[in-house]
C-alpha distance (Angstrom), angle and dihedral (degrees) to the residues before:
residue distance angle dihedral
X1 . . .
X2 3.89 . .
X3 3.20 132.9 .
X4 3.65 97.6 -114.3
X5 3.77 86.0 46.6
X6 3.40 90.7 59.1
X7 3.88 102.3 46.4
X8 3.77 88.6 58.7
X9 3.42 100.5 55.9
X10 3.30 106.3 37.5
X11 3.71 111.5 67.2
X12 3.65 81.6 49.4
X13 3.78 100.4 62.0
X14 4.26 112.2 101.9
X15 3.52 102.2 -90.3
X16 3.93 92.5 -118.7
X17 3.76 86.0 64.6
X18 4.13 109.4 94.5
X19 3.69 113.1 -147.9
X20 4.03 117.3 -136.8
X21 4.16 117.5 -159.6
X22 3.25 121.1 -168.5
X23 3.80 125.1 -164.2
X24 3.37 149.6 108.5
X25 4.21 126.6 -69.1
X26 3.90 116.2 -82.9
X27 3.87 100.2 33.5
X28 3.28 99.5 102.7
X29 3.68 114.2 -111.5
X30 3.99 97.1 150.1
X31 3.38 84.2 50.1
X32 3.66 95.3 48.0
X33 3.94 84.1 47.0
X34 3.40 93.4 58.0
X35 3.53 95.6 53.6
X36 3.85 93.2 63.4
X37 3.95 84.4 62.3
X38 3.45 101.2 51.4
X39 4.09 91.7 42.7
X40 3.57 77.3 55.5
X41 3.57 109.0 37.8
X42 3.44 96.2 -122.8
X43 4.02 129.4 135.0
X44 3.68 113.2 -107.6
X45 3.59 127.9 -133.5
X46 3.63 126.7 -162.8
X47 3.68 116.1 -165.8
X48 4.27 119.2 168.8
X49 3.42 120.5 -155.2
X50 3.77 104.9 -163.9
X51 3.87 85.1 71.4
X52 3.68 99.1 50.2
X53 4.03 139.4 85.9
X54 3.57 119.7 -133.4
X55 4.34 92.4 -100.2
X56 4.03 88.2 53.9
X57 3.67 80.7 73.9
X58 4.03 121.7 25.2
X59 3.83 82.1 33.1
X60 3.77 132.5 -107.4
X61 3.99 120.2 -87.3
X62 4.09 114.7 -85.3
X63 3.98 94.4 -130.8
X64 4.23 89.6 175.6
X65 3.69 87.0 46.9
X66 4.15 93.5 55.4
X67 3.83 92.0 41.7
X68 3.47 86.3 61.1
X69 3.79 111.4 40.3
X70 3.76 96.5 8.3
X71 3.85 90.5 -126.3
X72 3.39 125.9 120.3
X73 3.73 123.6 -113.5
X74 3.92 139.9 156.4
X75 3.35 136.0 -128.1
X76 3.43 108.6 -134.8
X77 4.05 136.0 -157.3
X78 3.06 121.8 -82.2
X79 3.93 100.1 -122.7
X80 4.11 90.3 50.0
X81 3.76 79.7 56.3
X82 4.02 95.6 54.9
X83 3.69 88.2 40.6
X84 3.52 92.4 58.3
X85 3.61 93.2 39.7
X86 3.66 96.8 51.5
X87 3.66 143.0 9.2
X88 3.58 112.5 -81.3
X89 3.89 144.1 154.8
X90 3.73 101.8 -124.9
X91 4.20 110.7 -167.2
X92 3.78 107.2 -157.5
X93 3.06 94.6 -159.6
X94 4.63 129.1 -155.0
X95 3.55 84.7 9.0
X96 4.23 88.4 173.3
X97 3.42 98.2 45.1
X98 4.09 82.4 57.1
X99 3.87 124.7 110.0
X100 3.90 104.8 -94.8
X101 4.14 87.8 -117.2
X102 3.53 81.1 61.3
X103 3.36 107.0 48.1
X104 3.50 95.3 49.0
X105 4.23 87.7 61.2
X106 3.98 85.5 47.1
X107 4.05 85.4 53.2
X108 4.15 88.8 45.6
X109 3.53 90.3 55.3
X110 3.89 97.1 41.0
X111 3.69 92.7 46.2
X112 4.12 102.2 35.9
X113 3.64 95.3 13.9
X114 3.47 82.7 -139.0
X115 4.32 134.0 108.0
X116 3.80 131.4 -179.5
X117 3.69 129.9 -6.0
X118 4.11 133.9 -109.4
X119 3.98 128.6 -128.1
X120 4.01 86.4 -73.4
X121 3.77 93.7 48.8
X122 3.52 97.6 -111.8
X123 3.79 120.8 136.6
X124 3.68 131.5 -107.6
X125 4.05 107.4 -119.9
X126 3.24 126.1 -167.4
X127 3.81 122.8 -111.4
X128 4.08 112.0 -81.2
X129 3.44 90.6 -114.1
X130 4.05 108.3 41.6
X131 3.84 106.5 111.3
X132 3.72 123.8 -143.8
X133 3.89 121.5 -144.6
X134 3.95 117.1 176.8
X135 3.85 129.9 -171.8
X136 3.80 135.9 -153.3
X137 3.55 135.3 -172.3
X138 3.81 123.7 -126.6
X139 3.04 135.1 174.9
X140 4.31 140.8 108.4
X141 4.94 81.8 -98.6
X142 4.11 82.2 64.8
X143 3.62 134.5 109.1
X144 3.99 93.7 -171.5
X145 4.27 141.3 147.5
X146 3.72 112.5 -115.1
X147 3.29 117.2 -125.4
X148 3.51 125.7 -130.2
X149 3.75 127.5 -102.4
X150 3.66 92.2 -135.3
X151 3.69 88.5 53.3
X152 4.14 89.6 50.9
X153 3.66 97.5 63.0
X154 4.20 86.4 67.3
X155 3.68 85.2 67.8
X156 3.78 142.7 79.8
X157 3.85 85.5 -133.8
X158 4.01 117.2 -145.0
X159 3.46 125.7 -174.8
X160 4.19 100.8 -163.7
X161 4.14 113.0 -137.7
X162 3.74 96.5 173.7
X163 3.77 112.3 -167.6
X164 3.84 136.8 -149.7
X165 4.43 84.5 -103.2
X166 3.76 90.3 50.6
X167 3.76 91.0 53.5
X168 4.47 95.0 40.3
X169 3.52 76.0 54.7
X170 3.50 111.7 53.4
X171 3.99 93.0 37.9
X172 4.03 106.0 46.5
X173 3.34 105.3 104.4
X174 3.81 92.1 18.5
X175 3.63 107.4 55.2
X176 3.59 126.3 45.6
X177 3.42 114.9 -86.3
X178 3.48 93.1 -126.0
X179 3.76 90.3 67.5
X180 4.15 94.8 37.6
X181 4.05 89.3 54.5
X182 3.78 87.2 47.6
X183 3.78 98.7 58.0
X184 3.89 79.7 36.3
X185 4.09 91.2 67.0
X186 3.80 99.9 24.9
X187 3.74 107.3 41.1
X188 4.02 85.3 167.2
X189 3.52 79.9 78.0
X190 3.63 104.6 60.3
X191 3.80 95.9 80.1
X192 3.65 135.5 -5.2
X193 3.96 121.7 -161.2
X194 4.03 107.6 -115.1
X195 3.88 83.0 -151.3
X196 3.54 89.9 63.6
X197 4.01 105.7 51.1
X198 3.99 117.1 50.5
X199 3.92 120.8 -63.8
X200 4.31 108.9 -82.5
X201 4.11 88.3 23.0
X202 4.04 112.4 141.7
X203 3.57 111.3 -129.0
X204 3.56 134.0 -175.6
X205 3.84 122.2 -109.0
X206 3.39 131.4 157.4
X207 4.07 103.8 -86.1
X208 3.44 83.3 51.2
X209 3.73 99.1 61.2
X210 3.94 78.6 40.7
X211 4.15 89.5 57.8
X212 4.20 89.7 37.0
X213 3.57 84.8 61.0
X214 3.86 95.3 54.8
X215 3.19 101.0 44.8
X216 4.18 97.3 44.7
X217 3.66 85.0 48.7
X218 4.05 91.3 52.5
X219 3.67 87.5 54.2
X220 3.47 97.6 44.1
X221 3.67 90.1 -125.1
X222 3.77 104.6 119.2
X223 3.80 85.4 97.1
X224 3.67 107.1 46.0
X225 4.12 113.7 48.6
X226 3.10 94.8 166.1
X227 3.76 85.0 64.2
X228 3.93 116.9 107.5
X229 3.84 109.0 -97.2
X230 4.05 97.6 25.6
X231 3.28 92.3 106.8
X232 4.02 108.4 34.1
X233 4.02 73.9 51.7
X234 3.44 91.5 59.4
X235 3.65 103.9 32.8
X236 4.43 82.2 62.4
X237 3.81 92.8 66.2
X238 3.84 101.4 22.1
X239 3.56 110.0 36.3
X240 4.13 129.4 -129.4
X241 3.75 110.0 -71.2
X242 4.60 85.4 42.9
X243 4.02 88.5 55.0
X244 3.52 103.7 44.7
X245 3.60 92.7 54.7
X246 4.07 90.6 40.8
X247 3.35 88.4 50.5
X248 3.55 94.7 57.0
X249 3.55 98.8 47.4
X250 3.79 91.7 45.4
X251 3.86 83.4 60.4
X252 3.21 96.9 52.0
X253 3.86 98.6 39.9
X254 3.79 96.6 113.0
X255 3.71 85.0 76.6
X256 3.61 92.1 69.6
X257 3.51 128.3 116.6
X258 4.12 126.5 -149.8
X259 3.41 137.8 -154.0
X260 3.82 94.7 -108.9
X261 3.71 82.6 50.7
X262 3.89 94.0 67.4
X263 3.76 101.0 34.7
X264 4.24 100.3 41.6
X265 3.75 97.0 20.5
X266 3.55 106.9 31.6
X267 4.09 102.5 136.9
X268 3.96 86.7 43.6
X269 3.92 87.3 59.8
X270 4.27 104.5 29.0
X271 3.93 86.5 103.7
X272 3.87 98.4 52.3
X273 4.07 84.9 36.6
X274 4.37 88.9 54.8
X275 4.00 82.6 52.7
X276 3.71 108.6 51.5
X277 3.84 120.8 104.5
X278 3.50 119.1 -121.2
X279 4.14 90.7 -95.1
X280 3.51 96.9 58.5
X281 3.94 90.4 44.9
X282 3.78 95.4 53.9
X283 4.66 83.1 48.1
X284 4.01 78.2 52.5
X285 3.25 91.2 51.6
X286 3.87 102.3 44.9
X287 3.76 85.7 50.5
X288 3.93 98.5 53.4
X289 4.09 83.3 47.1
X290 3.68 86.4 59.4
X291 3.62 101.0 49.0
X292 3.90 89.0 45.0
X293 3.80 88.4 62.6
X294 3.58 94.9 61.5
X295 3.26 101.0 32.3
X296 3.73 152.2 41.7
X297 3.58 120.6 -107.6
X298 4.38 104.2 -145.2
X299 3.76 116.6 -147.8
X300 3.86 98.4 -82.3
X301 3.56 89.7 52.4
X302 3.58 99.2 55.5
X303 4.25 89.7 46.5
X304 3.72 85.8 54.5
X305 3.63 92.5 51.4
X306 3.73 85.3 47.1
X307 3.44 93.4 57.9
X308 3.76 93.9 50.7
X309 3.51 81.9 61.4
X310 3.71 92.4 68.7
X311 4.02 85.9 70.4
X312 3.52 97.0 58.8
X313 3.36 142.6 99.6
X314 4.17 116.6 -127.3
X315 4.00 91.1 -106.8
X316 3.86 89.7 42.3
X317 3.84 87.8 54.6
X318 3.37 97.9 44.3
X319 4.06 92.6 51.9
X320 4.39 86.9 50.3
X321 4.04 80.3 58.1
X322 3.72 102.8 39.7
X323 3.97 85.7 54.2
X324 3.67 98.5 44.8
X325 3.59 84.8 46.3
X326 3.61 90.1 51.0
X327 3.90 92.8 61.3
X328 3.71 95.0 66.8
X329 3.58 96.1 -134.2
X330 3.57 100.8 143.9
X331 3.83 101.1 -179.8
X332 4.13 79.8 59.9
X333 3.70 101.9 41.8
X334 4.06 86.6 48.8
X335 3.69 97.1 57.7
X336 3.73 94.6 37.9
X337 4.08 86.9 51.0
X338 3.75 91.4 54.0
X339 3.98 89.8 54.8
X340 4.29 100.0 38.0
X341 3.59 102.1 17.6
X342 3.48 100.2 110.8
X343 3.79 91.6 42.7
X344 3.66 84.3 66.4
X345 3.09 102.5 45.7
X346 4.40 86.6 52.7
X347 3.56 88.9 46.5
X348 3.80 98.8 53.9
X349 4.01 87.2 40.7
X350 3.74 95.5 57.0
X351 4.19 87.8 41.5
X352 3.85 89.7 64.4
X353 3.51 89.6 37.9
X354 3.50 89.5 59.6
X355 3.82 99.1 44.3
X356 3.88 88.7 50.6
Protein backbone atom coordinates (compact mmCIF):
# COMPACT_ATOMS: atom_id res chain seq x y z
CA UNK A 1 0.00 0.00 0.00
CA UNK A 2 0.97 3.73 -0.57
CA UNK A 3 1.44 6.18 1.42
CA UNK A 4 -1.38 8.23 0.34
CA UNK A 5 -3.42 5.07 0.55
CA UNK A 6 -2.66 4.76 3.85
CA UNK A 7 -3.27 8.35 5.18
CA UNK A 8 -6.84 8.08 3.99
CA UNK A 9 -7.84 5.25 5.62
CA UNK A 10 -6.41 5.34 8.60
CA UNK A 11 -7.76 8.10 10.67
CA UNK A 12 -10.93 6.64 9.60
CA UNK A 13 -10.63 3.19 11.12
CA UNK A 14 -12.92 2.80 14.69
CA UNK A 15 -10.61 3.76 17.16
CA UNK A 16 -10.76 0.25 18.92
CA UNK A 17 -9.27 -1.11 15.75
CA UNK A 18 -5.17 -1.33 16.14
CA UNK A 19 -3.38 -0.77 12.97
CA UNK A 20 -0.28 -3.22 12.14
CA UNK A 21 2.52 -1.90 9.35
CA UNK A 22 4.76 -3.92 8.14
CA UNK A 23 7.89 -2.83 6.28
CA UNK A 24 11.24 -2.47 6.20
CA UNK A 25 13.52 0.25 8.47
CA UNK A 26 13.78 3.87 7.06
CA UNK A 27 10.29 4.23 5.42
CA UNK A 28 8.80 6.07 7.70
CA UNK A 29 6.14 4.33 9.55
CA UNK A 30 6.52 6.34 12.97
CA UNK A 31 6.38 9.07 10.98
CA UNK A 32 3.44 7.96 9.10
CA UNK A 33 1.97 7.13 12.66
CA UNK A 34 2.31 10.33 13.76
CA UNK A 35 0.54 11.81 11.09
CA UNK A 36 -2.75 10.04 12.00
CA UNK A 37 -2.46 12.08 15.37
CA UNK A 38 -1.98 15.28 14.18
CA UNK A 39 -4.85 14.77 11.31
CA UNK A 40 -6.61 14.01 14.33
CA UNK A 41 -5.50 16.22 16.91
CA UNK A 42 -4.50 13.76 19.09
CA UNK A 43 -1.12 13.51 21.27
CA UNK A 44 1.22 10.98 20.02
CA UNK A 45 2.99 8.49 21.91
CA UNK A 46 5.89 6.60 20.83
CA UNK A 47 6.76 3.66 22.86
CA UNK A 48 9.66 0.90 21.39
CA UNK A 49 9.65 -2.36 22.45
CA UNK A 50 13.03 -3.70 21.48
CA UNK A 51 14.38 -1.45 24.32
CA UNK A 52 12.10 -2.49 27.02
CA UNK A 53 11.80 -5.36 29.84
CA UNK A 54 8.70 -7.09 30.29
CA UNK A 55 7.64 -4.66 33.73
CA UNK A 56 8.23 -1.39 31.44
CA UNK A 57 5.04 -2.54 30.02
CA UNK A 58 2.47 -4.78 32.15
CA UNK A 59 3.86 -2.69 35.04
CA UNK A 60 6.19 -3.51 37.89
CA UNK A 61 4.75 -5.00 41.30
CA UNK A 62 3.44 -2.19 43.97
CA UNK A 63 5.44 -3.74 47.05
CA UNK A 64 4.16 -0.51 49.46
CA UNK A 65 0.78 -1.09 48.10
CA UNK A 66 0.72 -5.08 49.27
CA UNK A 67 2.33 -4.25 52.65
CA UNK A 68 -0.46 -2.29 53.25
CA UNK A 69 -3.63 -3.97 52.02
CA UNK A 70 -2.06 -7.29 51.21
CA UNK A 71 -3.48 -7.13 47.64
CA UNK A 72 -1.67 -7.16 44.77
CA UNK A 73 -1.45 -4.26 42.43
CA UNK A 74 0.93 -2.81 39.67
CA UNK A 75 2.38 0.15 39.06
CA UNK A 76 1.99 0.89 35.73
CA UNK A 77 3.88 3.24 33.03
CA UNK A 78 3.31 6.23 32.82
CA UNK A 79 2.22 6.46 29.04
CA UNK A 80 -0.41 3.35 29.59
CA UNK A 81 -1.63 5.73 32.23
CA UNK A 82 -2.18 8.83 29.74
CA UNK A 83 -3.54 6.45 27.27
CA UNK A 84 -6.07 5.38 29.48
CA UNK A 85 -6.68 8.71 30.73
CA UNK A 86 -7.10 10.33 27.47
CA UNK A 87 -7.44 9.65 23.89
CA UNK A 88 -4.29 9.06 22.30
CA UNK A 89 -2.56 7.32 19.28
CA UNK A 90 -0.01 5.21 20.98
CA UNK A 91 2.77 3.72 18.21
CA UNK A 92 4.34 0.63 19.73
CA UNK A 93 6.81 0.70 17.94
CA UNK A 94 9.59 -2.78 16.68
CA UNK A 95 7.14 -4.85 18.19
CA UNK A 96 9.24 -8.22 16.72
CA UNK A 97 12.41 -7.22 17.57
CA UNK A 98 10.77 -7.04 21.31
CA UNK A 99 11.62 -9.48 24.21
CA UNK A 100 8.86 -12.23 24.03
CA UNK A 101 7.64 -11.01 27.81
CA UNK A 102 7.08 -8.00 26.05
CA UNK A 103 5.39 -8.78 23.26
CA UNK A 104 2.98 -10.73 24.88
CA UNK A 105 1.87 -7.27 27.05
CA UNK A 106 1.91 -5.44 23.51
CA UNK A 107 -0.58 -8.40 22.32
CA UNK A 108 -2.75 -7.87 25.82
CA UNK A 109 -3.18 -4.45 25.06
CA UNK A 110 -3.86 -4.89 21.25
CA UNK A 111 -6.24 -7.66 21.81
CA UNK A 112 -8.10 -6.51 25.30
CA UNK A 113 -6.88 -3.08 25.22
CA UNK A 114 -6.46 -3.61 28.62
CA UNK A 115 -3.02 -4.16 31.17
CA UNK A 116 -2.73 -4.77 34.92
CA UNK A 117 -5.35 -4.76 37.52
CA UNK A 118 -6.28 -2.23 40.62
CA UNK A 119 -6.84 -3.11 44.46
CA UNK A 120 -10.34 -4.71 43.33
CA UNK A 121 -8.80 -6.69 40.52
CA UNK A 122 -10.26 -4.92 37.84
CA UNK A 123 -8.21 -3.97 34.81
CA UNK A 124 -6.91 -0.72 33.66
CA UNK A 125 -8.51 0.01 30.01
CA UNK A 126 -7.56 2.31 27.93
CA UNK A 127 -9.72 5.33 27.08
CA UNK A 128 -12.56 4.45 24.28
CA UNK A 129 -11.03 6.56 22.02
CA UNK A 130 -7.02 6.03 22.29
CA UNK A 131 -5.91 4.36 19.02
CA UNK A 132 -3.22 1.80 18.81
CA UNK A 133 -0.83 1.62 15.76
CA UNK A 134 2.06 -1.08 15.90
CA UNK A 135 5.05 -1.61 13.54
CA UNK A 136 7.23 -4.56 12.52
CA UNK A 137 10.19 -4.96 10.59
CA UNK A 138 10.50 -7.39 7.67
CA UNK A 139 12.63 -8.01 5.60
CA UNK A 140 15.49 -11.07 4.56
CA UNK A 141 18.56 -8.02 6.93
CA UNK A 142 16.18 -9.02 10.13
CA UNK A 143 16.65 -11.02 13.11
CA UNK A 144 12.80 -10.85 14.14
CA UNK A 145 9.76 -13.15 16.07
CA UNK A 146 7.01 -14.09 13.75
CA UNK A 147 3.94 -13.28 14.65
CA UNK A 148 1.18 -15.44 14.69
CA UNK A 149 -1.60 -15.63 12.17
CA UNK A 150 -4.15 -15.81 14.79
CA UNK A 151 -2.72 -12.75 16.26
CA UNK A 152 -2.91 -10.92 12.56
CA UNK A 153 -6.54 -11.01 12.16
CA UNK A 154 -6.69 -8.27 15.35
CA UNK A 155 -5.13 -5.92 12.99
CA UNK A 156 -5.88 -3.60 10.10
CA UNK A 157 -2.81 -5.19 8.41
CA UNK A 158 -0.55 -2.82 6.10
CA UNK A 159 2.14 -3.85 4.18
CA UNK A 160 3.99 -0.17 3.40
CA UNK A 161 5.29 0.19 -0.52
CA UNK A 162 6.34 3.77 -0.29
CA UNK A 163 7.02 5.28 -3.68
CA UNK A 164 9.32 8.00 -5.12
CA UNK A 165 5.65 10.48 -5.19
CA UNK A 166 4.97 9.60 -1.60
CA UNK A 167 8.41 10.74 -0.60
CA UNK A 168 8.43 14.32 -3.26
CA UNK A 169 5.51 14.71 -1.33
CA UNK A 170 6.20 14.51 2.10
CA UNK A 171 9.65 16.49 1.73
CA UNK A 172 8.86 19.68 -0.59
CA UNK A 173 8.76 22.28 1.50
CA UNK A 174 10.65 20.37 4.20
CA UNK A 175 13.74 19.19 2.73
CA UNK A 176 15.99 21.09 0.69
CA UNK A 177 15.24 21.13 -2.64
CA UNK A 178 18.41 20.04 -3.57
CA UNK A 179 17.74 16.69 -1.98
CA UNK A 180 13.75 16.55 -3.15
CA UNK A 181 14.90 17.14 -6.99
CA UNK A 182 17.49 14.44 -6.43
CA UNK A 183 15.17 11.63 -5.45
CA UNK A 184 12.99 13.41 -8.14
CA UNK A 185 15.61 12.35 -11.09
CA UNK A 186 17.17 9.27 -9.49
CA UNK A 187 14.41 7.35 -7.84
CA UNK A 188 17.09 4.37 -7.57
CA UNK A 189 18.17 6.42 -4.91
CA UNK A 190 15.32 6.58 -2.67
CA UNK A 191 15.92 3.21 -1.02
CA UNK A 192 18.25 0.45 -1.52
CA UNK A 193 17.53 -3.17 -0.08
CA UNK A 194 20.35 -3.97 2.69
CA UNK A 195 19.70 -7.64 1.61
CA UNK A 196 20.88 -6.88 -1.65
CA UNK A 197 24.43 -5.09 -1.13
CA UNK A 198 27.07 -6.95 1.22
CA UNK A 199 26.33 -7.49 5.03
CA UNK A 200 27.34 -3.89 7.18
CA UNK A 201 26.87 -1.81 3.66
CA UNK A 202 25.14 1.79 4.22
CA UNK A 203 22.36 2.25 2.02
CA UNK A 204 20.16 4.97 1.35
CA UNK A 205 16.48 4.93 2.44
CA UNK A 206 14.28 7.45 2.99
CA UNK A 207 14.96 8.50 6.87
CA UNK A 208 18.23 8.66 5.83
CA UNK A 209 17.90 11.33 3.24
CA UNK A 210 15.57 12.72 6.10
CA UNK A 211 18.79 12.64 8.71
CA UNK A 212 21.33 13.83 5.58
CA UNK A 213 19.28 16.75 5.46
CA UNK A 214 19.74 17.66 9.17
CA UNK A 215 22.88 17.24 9.52
CA UNK A 216 24.06 19.17 6.01
CA UNK A 217 21.84 21.86 7.11
CA UNK A 218 23.64 22.00 10.72
CA UNK A 219 26.83 22.44 8.94
CA UNK A 220 25.73 24.77 6.61
CA UNK A 221 26.91 22.61 3.89
CA UNK A 222 23.81 21.81 1.90
CA UNK A 223 24.91 24.65 -0.38
CA UNK A 224 28.50 24.20 -1.01
CA UNK A 225 29.52 20.36 -2.13
CA UNK A 226 32.36 21.12 -3.12
CA UNK A 227 33.01 22.02 0.47
CA UNK A 228 35.35 19.60 2.51
CA UNK A 229 33.17 17.16 4.52
CA UNK A 230 29.90 17.28 2.14
CA UNK A 231 30.48 14.27 0.97
CA UNK A 232 32.12 12.05 3.90
CA UNK A 233 28.77 13.66 5.45
CA UNK A 234 26.82 12.15 3.05
CA UNK A 235 28.55 9.00 2.37
CA UNK A 236 27.61 8.26 6.64
CA UNK A 237 23.85 8.14 5.99
CA UNK A 238 23.76 7.30 2.24
CA UNK A 239 26.42 5.06 1.43
CA UNK A 240 29.24 5.33 -1.57
CA UNK A 241 27.64 4.73 -4.90
CA UNK A 242 24.24 7.42 -3.34
CA UNK A 243 26.98 10.26 -2.59
CA UNK A 244 28.98 10.27 -5.49
CA UNK A 245 26.15 10.77 -7.66
CA UNK A 246 24.55 13.42 -5.02
CA UNK A 247 27.50 15.01 -4.97
CA UNK A 248 27.58 15.58 -8.48
CA UNK A 249 24.28 16.83 -8.90
CA UNK A 250 24.63 19.09 -5.88
CA UNK A 251 27.52 20.63 -7.92
CA UNK A 252 25.86 21.15 -10.62
CA UNK A 253 22.55 22.35 -9.04
CA UNK A 254 22.74 25.92 -10.29
CA UNK A 255 21.71 24.50 -13.56
CA UNK A 256 18.40 23.77 -12.34
CA UNK A 257 15.33 25.09 -13.44
CA UNK A 258 11.95 25.66 -11.15
CA UNK A 259 8.58 25.84 -11.63
CA UNK A 260 8.37 29.60 -10.97
CA UNK A 261 11.12 29.71 -13.46
CA UNK A 262 8.85 28.56 -16.41
CA UNK A 263 5.60 30.20 -15.50
CA UNK A 264 6.99 33.99 -14.19
CA UNK A 265 10.32 33.87 -15.94
CA UNK A 266 9.86 32.00 -18.91
CA UNK A 267 11.93 34.19 -21.67
CA UNK A 268 14.76 34.53 -18.94
CA UNK A 269 15.01 30.62 -18.97
CA UNK A 270 13.85 29.51 -22.93
CA UNK A 271 17.67 28.91 -23.62
CA UNK A 272 18.42 26.58 -20.63
CA UNK A 273 14.70 25.09 -21.31
CA UNK A 274 15.87 24.30 -25.45
CA UNK A 275 18.91 22.41 -23.69
CA UNK A 276 17.55 20.05 -21.17
CA UNK A 277 17.45 16.27 -21.87
CA UNK A 278 14.36 14.61 -21.80
CA UNK A 279 14.98 13.52 -17.85
CA UNK A 280 15.31 16.77 -16.57
CA UNK A 281 12.19 17.94 -18.66
CA UNK A 282 9.86 15.27 -17.35
CA UNK A 283 11.54 16.62 -13.22
CA UNK A 284 10.35 20.11 -14.80
CA UNK A 285 7.40 18.88 -15.45
CA UNK A 286 6.54 17.01 -12.18
CA UNK A 287 7.47 20.21 -10.44
CA UNK A 288 5.12 22.65 -12.44
CA UNK A 289 2.31 19.77 -11.71
CA UNK A 290 2.95 20.37 -8.14
CA UNK A 291 2.74 23.98 -7.99
CA UNK A 292 -0.48 23.82 -10.18
CA UNK A 293 -2.14 21.86 -7.39
CA UNK A 294 -1.85 24.48 -4.96
CA UNK A 295 -2.12 27.12 -6.86
CA UNK A 296 -3.66 29.02 -9.67
CA UNK A 297 -1.87 29.53 -12.73
CA UNK A 298 -3.12 33.51 -14.05
CA UNK A 299 -3.28 34.08 -17.77
CA UNK A 300 0.46 34.83 -18.38
CA UNK A 301 1.32 31.81 -16.70
CA UNK A 302 -0.61 29.50 -18.65
CA UNK A 303 0.82 31.34 -22.21
CA UNK A 304 4.22 30.70 -20.85
CA UNK A 305 3.49 27.19 -20.24
CA UNK A 306 2.09 27.20 -23.70
CA UNK A 307 5.05 28.24 -25.11
CA UNK A 308 7.09 25.59 -23.40
CA UNK A 309 4.99 23.48 -25.25
CA UNK A 310 6.53 24.50 -28.47
CA UNK A 311 9.76 22.46 -27.24
CA UNK A 312 8.18 19.33 -26.88
CA UNK A 313 7.72 16.38 -28.41
CA UNK A 314 3.78 15.10 -28.85
CA UNK A 315 4.27 12.33 -26.01
CA UNK A 316 6.22 14.89 -23.88
CA UNK A 317 3.19 17.23 -24.20
CA UNK A 318 0.78 14.95 -23.61
CA UNK A 319 2.56 13.69 -20.18
CA UNK A 320 2.77 17.92 -19.02
CA UNK A 321 -1.22 17.56 -19.53
CA UNK A 322 -1.93 14.20 -18.10
CA UNK A 323 -0.12 15.54 -14.83
CA UNK A 324 -1.71 18.85 -14.64
CA UNK A 325 -4.76 17.05 -15.24
CA UNK A 326 -3.95 14.78 -12.56
CA UNK A 327 -3.95 17.62 -9.88
CA UNK A 328 -7.58 18.31 -10.14
CA UNK A 329 -7.28 21.87 -10.27
CA UNK A 330 -9.91 22.68 -12.54
CA UNK A 331 -9.60 26.50 -12.71
CA UNK A 332 -5.86 25.39 -14.07
CA UNK A 333 -6.67 22.56 -16.31
CA UNK A 334 -9.49 24.97 -17.95
CA UNK A 335 -7.22 27.71 -18.95
CA UNK A 336 -4.44 25.43 -19.96
CA UNK A 337 -7.20 23.42 -22.20
CA UNK A 338 -8.21 26.58 -23.95
CA UNK A 339 -4.42 27.20 -24.99
CA UNK A 340 -3.20 23.17 -25.83
CA UNK A 341 -6.35 21.50 -26.22
CA UNK A 342 -6.28 20.83 -29.63
CA UNK A 343 -2.65 19.77 -29.46
CA UNK A 344 -3.93 17.00 -27.44
CA UNK A 345 -6.38 16.06 -29.07
CA UNK A 346 -3.65 15.80 -32.52
CA UNK A 347 -1.31 14.10 -30.44
CA UNK A 348 -3.56 11.32 -29.17
CA UNK A 349 -5.04 11.09 -32.89
CA UNK A 350 -1.75 10.45 -34.55
CA UNK A 351 -0.83 7.88 -31.37
CA UNK A 352 -3.70 5.56 -32.44
CA UNK A 353 -2.93 6.19 -35.81
CA UNK A 354 0.28 4.90 -35.28
CA UNK A 355 -0.63 1.80 -33.25
CA UNK A 356 -3.22 0.87 -36.00
Amino acid sequence: MDIKTFQTVAGSLPPEIAILLRGPTGIGKSMLAKGVADNLEMAYIDVRGSTMQEGDVGGYPDMEGMKENGIMTFCMPSWFVRACNEPVVLMLDEVNRSLPGVMQSFFQLVLDRELGNDASGNPYKLHPGTRVIAAINCGNEYTVEEMDPALLRRFWVVDLEPTKDDFIEWASGKLDPIIVDFIRQHPEHLRVDPSSVEAGTVTPNPASWHRLDTSLKHAELIETPGAGGFYAICTGFVGTEASIQFVDFARNYSRQVTAEDVLDNFDDFKDKLEDMTTDRVNALIQKVAEWCKDNDLTLGQARNLKSWTGMMGDEIVVHLWNQISGTQNLPNIQKLHKLIGSRIVEAVNTSRNLKK
